[in-house]
Steps between C-alpha positions, in 0.01 A plus 500: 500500500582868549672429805678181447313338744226338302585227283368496151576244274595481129184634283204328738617170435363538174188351666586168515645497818490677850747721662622404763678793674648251792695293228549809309407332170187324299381207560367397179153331410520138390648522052627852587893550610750792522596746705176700409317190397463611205614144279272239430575148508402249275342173590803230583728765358416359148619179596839567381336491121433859473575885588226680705403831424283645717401218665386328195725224349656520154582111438772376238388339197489150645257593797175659560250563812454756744823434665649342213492088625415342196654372222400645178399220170647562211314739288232461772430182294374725219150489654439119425587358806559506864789621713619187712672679847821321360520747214403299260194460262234266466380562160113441397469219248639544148788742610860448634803695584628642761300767473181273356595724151519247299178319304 
């Protein structure tokens, strides 16, 4: 404050957080950190598959998800099959691949 004696901290907390003058910091809501909580956090921190950016995950090209945990199919399986949690496709009848891009 004006005096010193009041403790104010770093912009509000950017409320996500309270201020907690007797630690003389934030103390940040839960997916919020910083010193004026003012980062979001991503879910699993992307699993290790993905930047987050502003607490929303950007996965690599072999993942997807919210917090980027499973395994992308090739080509998605091109829309004729089924993502198997291994990564791989199970292609409706009549097409093959890897990607279930071939007729």
């Amino acid at each position: 404050g004006d005096s010193c004696d009041v403790f104010t901290c770093l912009n509000g907390c950017s409320g996500h957080g309270s201020c907690r003058s007797d630690l003389a910091r934030c103390v940040c809501s839960a997916w919020y950190t910083g010193a004026d909580c003012g980062t979001a956090l991503c879910p699993s921190d992307c699993s290790g598959n993905g930047i987050c950016e502003n607490g929303v995950c950007l996965c690599d090209n072999l993942h997807t998800g919210h917090d980027c945990s499973i395994l992308r199919c090739p080509r998605d399986c091109s829309g004729r099959g089924v993502c198997l949690p291994s990564g791989s496709c199970s292609c409706q009848t009549g097409y093959y691949g890897d990607g279930c891009e071939i007729m």
